[in-house]
C-alpha positions as a Markdown table, in Angstrom:
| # | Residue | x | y | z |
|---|---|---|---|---|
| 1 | Unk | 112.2 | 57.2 | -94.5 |
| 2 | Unk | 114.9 | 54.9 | -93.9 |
| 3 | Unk | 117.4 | 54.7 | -96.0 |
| 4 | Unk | 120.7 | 51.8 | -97.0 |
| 5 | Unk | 124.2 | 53.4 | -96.6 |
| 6 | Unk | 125.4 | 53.5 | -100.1 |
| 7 | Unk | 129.1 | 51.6 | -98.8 |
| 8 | Unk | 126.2 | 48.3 | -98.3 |
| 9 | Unk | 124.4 | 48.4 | -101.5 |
| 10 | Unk | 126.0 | 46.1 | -104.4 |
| 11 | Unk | 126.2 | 47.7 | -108.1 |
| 12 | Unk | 124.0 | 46.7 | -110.5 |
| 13 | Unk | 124.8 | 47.9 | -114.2 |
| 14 | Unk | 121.7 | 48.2 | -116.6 |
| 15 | Unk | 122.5 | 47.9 | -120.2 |
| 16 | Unk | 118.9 | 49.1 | -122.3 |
| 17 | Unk | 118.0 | 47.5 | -125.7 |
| 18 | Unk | 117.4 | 50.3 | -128.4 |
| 19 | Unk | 113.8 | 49.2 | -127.9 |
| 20 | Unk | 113.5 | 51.2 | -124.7 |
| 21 | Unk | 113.3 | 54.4 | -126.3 |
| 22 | Unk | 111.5 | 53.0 | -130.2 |
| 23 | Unk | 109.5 | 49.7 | -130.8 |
| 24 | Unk | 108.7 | 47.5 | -133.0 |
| 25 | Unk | 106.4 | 49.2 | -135.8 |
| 26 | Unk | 107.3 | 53.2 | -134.4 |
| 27 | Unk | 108.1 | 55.9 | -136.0 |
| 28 | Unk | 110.6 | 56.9 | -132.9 |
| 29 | Unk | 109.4 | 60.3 | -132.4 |
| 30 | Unk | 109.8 | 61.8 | -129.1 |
| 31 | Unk | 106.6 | 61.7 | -127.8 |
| 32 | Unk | 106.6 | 57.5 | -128.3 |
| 33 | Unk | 110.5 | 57.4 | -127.0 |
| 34 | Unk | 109.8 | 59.2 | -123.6 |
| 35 | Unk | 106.3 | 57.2 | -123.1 |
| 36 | Unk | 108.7 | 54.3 | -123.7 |
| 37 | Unk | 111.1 | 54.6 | -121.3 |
| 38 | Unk | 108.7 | 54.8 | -118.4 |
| 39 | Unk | 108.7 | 50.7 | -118.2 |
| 40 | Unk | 112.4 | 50.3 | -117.4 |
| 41 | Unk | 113.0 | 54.0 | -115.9 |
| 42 | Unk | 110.1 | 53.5 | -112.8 |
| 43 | Unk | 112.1 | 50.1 | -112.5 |
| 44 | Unk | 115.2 | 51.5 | -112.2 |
| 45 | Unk | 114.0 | 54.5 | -109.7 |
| 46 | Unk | 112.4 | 51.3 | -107.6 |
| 47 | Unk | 115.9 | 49.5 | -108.1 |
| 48 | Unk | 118.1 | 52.6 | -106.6 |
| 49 | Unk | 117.0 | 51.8 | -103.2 |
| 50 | Unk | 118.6 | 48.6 | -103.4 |
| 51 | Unk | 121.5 | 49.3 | -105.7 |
| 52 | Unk | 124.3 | 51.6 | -107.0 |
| 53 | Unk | 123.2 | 51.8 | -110.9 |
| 54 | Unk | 124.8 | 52.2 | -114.1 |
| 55 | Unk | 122.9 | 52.9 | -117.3 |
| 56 | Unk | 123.9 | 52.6 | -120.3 |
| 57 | Unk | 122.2 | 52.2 | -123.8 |
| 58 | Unk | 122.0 | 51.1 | -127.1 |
| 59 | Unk | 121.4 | 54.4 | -130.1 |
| 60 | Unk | 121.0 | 52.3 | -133.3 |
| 61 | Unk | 118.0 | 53.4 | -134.8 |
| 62 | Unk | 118.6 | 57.0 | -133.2 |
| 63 | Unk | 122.2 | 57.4 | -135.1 |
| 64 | Unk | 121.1 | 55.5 | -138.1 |
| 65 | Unk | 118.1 | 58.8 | -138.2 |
| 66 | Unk | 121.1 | 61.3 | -138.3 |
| 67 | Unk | 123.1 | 59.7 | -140.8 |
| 68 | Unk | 119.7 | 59.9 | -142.9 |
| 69 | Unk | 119.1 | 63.6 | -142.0 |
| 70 | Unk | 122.7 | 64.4 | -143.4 |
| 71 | Unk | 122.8 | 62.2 | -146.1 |
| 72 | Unk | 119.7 | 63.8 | -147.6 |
| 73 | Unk | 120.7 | 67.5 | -147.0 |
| 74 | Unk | 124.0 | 68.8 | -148.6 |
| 75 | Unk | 123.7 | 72.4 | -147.1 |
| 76 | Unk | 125.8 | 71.9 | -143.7 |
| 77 | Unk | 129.1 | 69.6 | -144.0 |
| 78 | Unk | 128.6 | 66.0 | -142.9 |
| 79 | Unk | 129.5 | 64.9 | -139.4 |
| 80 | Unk | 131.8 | 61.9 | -138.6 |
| 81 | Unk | 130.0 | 58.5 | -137.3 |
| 82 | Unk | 131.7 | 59.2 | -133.8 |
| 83 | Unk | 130.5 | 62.9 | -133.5 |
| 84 | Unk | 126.8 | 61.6 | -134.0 |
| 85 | Unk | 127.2 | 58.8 | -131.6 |
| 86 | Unk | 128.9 | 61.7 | -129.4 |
| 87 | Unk | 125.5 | 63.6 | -129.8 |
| 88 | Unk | 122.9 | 60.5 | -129.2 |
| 89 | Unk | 124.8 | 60.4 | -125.8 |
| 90 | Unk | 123.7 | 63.5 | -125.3 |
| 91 | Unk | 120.6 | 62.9 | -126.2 |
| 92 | Unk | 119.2 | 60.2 | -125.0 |
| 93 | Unk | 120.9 | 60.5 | -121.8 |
| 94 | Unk | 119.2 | 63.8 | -121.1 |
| 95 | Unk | 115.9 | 61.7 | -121.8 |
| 96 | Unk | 116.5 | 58.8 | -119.4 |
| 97 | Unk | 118.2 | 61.2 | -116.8 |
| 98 | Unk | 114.5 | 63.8 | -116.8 |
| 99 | Unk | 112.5 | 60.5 | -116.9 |
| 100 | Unk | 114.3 | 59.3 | -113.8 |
| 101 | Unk | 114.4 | 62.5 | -112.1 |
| 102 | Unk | 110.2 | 62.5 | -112.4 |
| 103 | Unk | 110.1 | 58.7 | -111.6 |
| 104 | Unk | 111.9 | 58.8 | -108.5 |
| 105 | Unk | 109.7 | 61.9 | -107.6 |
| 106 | Unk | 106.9 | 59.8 | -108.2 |
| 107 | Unk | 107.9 | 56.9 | -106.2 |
| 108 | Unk | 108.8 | 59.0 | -103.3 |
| 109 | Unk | 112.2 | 57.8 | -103.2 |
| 110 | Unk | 114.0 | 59.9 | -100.5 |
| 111 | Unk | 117.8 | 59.8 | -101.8 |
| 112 | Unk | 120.1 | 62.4 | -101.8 |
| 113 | Unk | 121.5 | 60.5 | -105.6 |
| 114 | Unk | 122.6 | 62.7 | -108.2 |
| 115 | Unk | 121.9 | 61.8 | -112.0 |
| 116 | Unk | 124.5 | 62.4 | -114.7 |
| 117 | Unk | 125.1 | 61.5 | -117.9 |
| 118 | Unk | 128.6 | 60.4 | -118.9 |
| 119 | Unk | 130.2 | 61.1 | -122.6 |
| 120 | Unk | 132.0 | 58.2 | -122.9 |
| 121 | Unk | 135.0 | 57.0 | -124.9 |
| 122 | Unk | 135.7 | 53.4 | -125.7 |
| 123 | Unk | 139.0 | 52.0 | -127.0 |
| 124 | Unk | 139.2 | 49.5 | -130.0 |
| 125 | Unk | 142.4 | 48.1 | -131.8 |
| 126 | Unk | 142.8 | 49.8 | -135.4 |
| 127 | Unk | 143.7 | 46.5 | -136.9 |
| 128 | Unk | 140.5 | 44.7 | -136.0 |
| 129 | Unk | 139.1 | 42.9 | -138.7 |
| 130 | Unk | 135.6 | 44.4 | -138.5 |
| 131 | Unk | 136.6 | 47.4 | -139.6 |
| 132 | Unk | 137.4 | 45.1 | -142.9 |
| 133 | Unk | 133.9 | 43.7 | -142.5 |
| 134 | Unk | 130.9 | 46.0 | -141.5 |
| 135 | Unk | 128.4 | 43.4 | -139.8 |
| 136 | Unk | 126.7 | 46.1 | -137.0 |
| 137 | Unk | 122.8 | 47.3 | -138.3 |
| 138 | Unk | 121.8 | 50.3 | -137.8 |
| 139 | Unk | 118.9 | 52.9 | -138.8 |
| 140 | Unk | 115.8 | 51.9 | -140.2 |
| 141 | Unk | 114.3 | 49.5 | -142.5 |
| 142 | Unk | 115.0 | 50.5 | -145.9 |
| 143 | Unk | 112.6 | 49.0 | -148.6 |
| 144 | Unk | 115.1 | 47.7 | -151.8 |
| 145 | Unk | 114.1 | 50.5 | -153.6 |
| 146 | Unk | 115.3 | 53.1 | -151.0 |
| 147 | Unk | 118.5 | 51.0 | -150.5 |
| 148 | Unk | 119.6 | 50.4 | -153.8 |
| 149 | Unk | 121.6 | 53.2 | -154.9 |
| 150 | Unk | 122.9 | 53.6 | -151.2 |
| 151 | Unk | 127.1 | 53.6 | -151.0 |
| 152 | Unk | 127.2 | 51.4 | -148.0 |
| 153 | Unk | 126.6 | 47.8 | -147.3 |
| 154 | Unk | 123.4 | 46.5 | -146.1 |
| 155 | Unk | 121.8 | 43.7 | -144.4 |
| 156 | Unk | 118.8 | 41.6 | -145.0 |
| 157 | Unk | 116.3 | 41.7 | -142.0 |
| 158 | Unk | 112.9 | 41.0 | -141.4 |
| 159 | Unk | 110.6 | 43.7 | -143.6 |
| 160 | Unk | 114.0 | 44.9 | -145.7 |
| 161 | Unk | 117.7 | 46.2 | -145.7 |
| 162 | Unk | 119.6 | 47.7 | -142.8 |
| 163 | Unk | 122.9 | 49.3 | -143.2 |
| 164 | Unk | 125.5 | 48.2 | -141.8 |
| 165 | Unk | 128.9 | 49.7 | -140.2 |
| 166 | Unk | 132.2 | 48.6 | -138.8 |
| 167 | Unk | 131.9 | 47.6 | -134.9 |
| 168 | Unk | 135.1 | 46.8 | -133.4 |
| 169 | Unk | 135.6 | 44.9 | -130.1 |
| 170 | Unk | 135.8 | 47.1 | -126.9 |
| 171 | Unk | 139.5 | 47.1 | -125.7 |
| 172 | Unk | 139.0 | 49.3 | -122.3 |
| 173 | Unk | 136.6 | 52.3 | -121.3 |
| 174 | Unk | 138.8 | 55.5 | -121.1 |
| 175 | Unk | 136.1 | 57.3 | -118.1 |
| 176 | Unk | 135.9 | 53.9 | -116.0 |
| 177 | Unk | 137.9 | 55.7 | -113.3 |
| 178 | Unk | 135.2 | 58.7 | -113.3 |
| 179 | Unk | 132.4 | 56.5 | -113.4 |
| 180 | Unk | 133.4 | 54.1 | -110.2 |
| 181 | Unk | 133.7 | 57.4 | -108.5 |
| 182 | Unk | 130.7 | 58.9 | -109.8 |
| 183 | Unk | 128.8 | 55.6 | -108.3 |
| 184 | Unk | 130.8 | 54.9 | -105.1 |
| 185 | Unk | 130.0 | 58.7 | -104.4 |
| 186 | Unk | 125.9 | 57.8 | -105.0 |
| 187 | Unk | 125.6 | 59.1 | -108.3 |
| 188 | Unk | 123.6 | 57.5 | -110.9 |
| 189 | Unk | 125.4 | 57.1 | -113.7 |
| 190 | Unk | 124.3 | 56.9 | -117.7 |
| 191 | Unk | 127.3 | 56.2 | -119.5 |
| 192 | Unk | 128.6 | 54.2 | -122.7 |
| 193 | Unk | 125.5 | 55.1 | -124.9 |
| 194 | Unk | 125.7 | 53.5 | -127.7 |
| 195 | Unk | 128.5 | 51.0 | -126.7 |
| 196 | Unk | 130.9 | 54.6 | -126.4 |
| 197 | Unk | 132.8 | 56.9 | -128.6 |
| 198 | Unk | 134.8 | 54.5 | -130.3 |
| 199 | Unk | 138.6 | 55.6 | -130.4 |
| 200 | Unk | 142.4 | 54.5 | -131.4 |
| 201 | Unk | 145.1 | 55.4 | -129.4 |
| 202 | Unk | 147.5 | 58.0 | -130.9 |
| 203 | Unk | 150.7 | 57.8 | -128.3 |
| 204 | Unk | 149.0 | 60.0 | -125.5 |
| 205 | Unk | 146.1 | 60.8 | -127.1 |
| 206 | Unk | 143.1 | 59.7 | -128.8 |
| 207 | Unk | 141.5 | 59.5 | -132.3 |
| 208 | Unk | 137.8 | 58.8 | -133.6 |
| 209 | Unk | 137.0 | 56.7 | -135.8 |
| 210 | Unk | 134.4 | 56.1 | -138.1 |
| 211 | Unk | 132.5 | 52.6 | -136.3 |
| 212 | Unk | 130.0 | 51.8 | -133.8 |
| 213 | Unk | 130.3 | 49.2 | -130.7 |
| 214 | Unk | 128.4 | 46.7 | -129.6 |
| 215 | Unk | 126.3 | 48.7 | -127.0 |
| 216 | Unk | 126.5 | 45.1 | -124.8 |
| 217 | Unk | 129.8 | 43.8 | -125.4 |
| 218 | Unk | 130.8 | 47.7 | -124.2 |
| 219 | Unk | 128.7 | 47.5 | -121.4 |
| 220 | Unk | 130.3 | 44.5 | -119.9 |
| 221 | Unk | 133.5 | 45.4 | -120.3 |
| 222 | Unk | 132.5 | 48.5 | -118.5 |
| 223 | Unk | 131.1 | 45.8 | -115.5 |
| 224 | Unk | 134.6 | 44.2 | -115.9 |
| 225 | Unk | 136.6 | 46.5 | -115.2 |
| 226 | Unk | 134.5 | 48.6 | -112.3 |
| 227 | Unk | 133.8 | 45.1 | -110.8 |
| 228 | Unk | 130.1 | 45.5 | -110.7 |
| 229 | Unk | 128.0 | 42.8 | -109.1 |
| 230 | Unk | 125.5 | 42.0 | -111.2 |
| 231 | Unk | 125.1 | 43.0 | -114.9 |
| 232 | Unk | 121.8 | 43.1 | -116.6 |
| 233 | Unk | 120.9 | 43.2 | -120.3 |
| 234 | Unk | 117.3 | 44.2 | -121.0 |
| 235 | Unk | 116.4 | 43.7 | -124.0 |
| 236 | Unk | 112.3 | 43.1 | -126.4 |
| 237 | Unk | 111.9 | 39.1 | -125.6 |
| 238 | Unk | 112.1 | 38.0 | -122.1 |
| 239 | Unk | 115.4 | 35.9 | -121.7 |
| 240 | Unk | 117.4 | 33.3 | -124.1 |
| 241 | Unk | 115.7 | 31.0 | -126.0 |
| 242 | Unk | 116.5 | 28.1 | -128.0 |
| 243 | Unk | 114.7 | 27.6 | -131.6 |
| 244 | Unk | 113.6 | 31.4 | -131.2 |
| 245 | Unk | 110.7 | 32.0 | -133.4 |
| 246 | Unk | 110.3 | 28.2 | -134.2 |
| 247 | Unk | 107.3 | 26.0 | -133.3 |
| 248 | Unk | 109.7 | 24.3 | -130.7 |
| 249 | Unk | 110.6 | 28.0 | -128.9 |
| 250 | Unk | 111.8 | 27.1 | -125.6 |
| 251 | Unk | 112.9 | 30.0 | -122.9 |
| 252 | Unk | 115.7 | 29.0 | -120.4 |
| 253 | Unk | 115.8 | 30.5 | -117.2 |
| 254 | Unk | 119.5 | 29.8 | -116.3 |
| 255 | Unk | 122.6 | 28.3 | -118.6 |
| 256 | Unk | 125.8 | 27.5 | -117.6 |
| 257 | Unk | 128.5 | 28.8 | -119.9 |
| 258 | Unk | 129.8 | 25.0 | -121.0 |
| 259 | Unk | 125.3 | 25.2 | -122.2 |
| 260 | Unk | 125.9 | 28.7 | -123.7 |
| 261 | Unk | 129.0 | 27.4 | -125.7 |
| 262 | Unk | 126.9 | 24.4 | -127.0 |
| 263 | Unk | 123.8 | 26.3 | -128.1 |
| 264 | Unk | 125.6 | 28.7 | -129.9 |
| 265 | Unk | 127.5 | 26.3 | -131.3 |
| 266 | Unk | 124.0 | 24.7 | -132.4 |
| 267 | Unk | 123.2 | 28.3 | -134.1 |
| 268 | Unk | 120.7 | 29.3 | -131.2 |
| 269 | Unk | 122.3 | 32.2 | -130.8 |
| 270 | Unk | 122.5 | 35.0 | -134.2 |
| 271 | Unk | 124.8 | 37.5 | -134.5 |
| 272 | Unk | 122.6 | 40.1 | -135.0 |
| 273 | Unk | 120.1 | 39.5 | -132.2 |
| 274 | Unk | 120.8 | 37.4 | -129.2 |
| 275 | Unk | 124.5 | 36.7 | -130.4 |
| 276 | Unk | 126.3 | 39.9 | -129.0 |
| 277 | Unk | 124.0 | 39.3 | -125.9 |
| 278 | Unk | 125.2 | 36.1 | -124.7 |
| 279 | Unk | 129.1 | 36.7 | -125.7 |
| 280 | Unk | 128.6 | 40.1 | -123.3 |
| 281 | Unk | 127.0 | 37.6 | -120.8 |
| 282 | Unk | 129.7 | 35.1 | -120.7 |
| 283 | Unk | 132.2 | 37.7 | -121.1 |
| 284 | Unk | 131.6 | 39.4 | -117.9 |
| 285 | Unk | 130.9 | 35.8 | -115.8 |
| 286 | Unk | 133.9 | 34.7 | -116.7 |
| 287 | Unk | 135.9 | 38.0 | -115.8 |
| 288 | Unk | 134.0 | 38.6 | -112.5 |
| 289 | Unk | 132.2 | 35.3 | -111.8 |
| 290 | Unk | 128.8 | 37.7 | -110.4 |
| 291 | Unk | 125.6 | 37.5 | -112.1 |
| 292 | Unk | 124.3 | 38.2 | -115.3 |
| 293 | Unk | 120.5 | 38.2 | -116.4 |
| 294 | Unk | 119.2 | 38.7 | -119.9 |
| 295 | Unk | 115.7 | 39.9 | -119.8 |
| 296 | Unk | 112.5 | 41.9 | -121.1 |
| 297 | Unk | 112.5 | 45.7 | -120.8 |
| 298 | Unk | 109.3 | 44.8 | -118.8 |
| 299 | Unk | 111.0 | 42.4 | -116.0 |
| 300 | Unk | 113.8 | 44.5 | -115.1 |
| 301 | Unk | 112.7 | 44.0 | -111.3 |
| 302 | Unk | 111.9 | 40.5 | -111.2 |
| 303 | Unk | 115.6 | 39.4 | -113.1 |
| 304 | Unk | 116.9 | 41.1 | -110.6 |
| 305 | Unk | 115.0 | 39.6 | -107.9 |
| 306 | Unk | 116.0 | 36.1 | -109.2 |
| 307 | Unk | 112.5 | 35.3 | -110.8 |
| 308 | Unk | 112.6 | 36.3 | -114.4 |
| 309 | Unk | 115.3 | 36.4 | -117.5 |
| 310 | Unk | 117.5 | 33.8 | -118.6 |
| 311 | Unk | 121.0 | 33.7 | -115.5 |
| 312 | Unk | 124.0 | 33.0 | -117.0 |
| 313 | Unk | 125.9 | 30.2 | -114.7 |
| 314 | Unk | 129.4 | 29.3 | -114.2 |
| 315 | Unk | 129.1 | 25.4 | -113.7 |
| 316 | Unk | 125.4 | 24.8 | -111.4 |
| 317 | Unk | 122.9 | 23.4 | -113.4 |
| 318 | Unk | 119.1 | 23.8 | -112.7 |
């Protein structure tokens, strides 16, 4: 079989929703997380052919479960926030990296690709003012019962309270050396689960701290800085819409950014669902000027193709 010289193929950066591995209504065991990921994974293995890939991936609901396994056993000491995102990197990167090994098996994809799975840190300032102001969900929904004797903040969301953590803007990705490597030498790479490690700078070395990032503001500062050509969020509703949920729910297929600036301006756009998406989106457009495509874990293939999503534009209108 024929294949493209890796030196042609442009690189495309995948950033998952947290609704890849758990839906909607799930209890998030394993069984349901690996079933899951074999929407967006076959798309990806399809994808490869095409592209040099990035993965990365969000871990709310996956560190939010650990936090709840410590908190309610007191017979091993308590882990840091950044040591459990360290482990869902782990974790969930060994179960997208076996489900696209077996996908690409599947498909018949001769490649001579490696997969590996990246533990990644991420740099934030230490005098952001989010640390100040925990506004990042995580975990499950927590009835007000279960969350009322909690010593954290929490959130109102639909069917109860989330809690809610410090999340820090990404300053630079400390691996983004490795990881242009990694892909320029045909590896696929799943990196910056969980928006990365977060750290401080302590003169020549770093520190963690006790916060989670924005899994899509991460991964496009990731696309910034390795100048990748097209970044993709996939995420559970199938591009940008204004009046979400409303009787008057319209889906755009493309917005330029002066649009994007308006609607948020309008409140289209909340913080803690399709906010983070669209300032990630415009982020990287206006660092690299390439594409970016929010879309359904379902229509991975087709945003990329130019058919499905919502494309974020510099100045043409459609």
């Amino acid at each position: 079989m024929a294949t493209i010289d890796k030196q042609e193929k442009e690189t495309l950066l995948i950033a998952l929703g947290g609704n890849a591995l758990i839906r909607k209504g799930q209890v998030g065991s394993i069984e349901e997380q690996f079933e899951n990921l074999k929407v967006p994974i076959r798309q990806i293995a399809s994808l490869s052919r095409q592209y040099k890939i990035i993965i990365t991936h969000g871990n709310g609901p996956q560190v939010g479960n650990l936090l709840l396994q410590q908190e309610s056993c007191t017979e091993v000491p308590r882990l840091p926030l950044e040591i459990l995102v360290a482990q869902t990197q782990g974790q969930i990167g060994y179960m997208i990296e076996s489900s696209l090994d077996t996908a690409l098996m599947e498909l018949g994809v001769w490649t001579k690709q490696l997969l590996i799975t990246l533990i990644s840190y991420v740099v934030v300032d230490e005098k952001d003012p989010a640390f100040q102001n925990p506004t990042k969900p995580i975990g499950p929904v927590l009835s007000r019962e279960q969350a009322k004797d909690l010593p954290y903040p929490t959130r109102e969301v639909p069917g109860g309270l989330r809690r809610l953590v410090a999340s820090p803007k990404p300053v630079t990705v400390v691996e983004k050396r490795e990881i242009k490597s990694l892909v320029d030498n045909d590896f696929i790479v799943i990196c910056c689960g969980g928006g990365g490690i977060p750290v401080i700078r302590e003169g020549r070395a770093f520190h963690g701290v006790d916060a989670v990032i924005d899994k899509d503001l991460a991964s496009a500062k990731l696309a910034e800085e390795i100048r990748v050509d097209v970044f993709l969020i996939a995420t559970d509703v199938e591009g940008v819409a204004l009046g979400y949920g409303g009787p008057d729910q319209r889906f755009l297929r493309h917005m330029t950014l002066a649009e994007a600036a308006q609607y948020e301006a309008e409140g289209h756009f909340p913080p803690g669902s399709m906010g983070p998406k669209i300032e990630a989106a415009v982020q990287f457009i206006k660092k690299r000027g390439n594409r970016a495509v929010i879309t359904s874990i379902g229509a991975i293939e087709p945003a990329v193709a130019g058919t499905a999503g919502t494309e974020i534009l510099v100045d043409v209108k459609f």
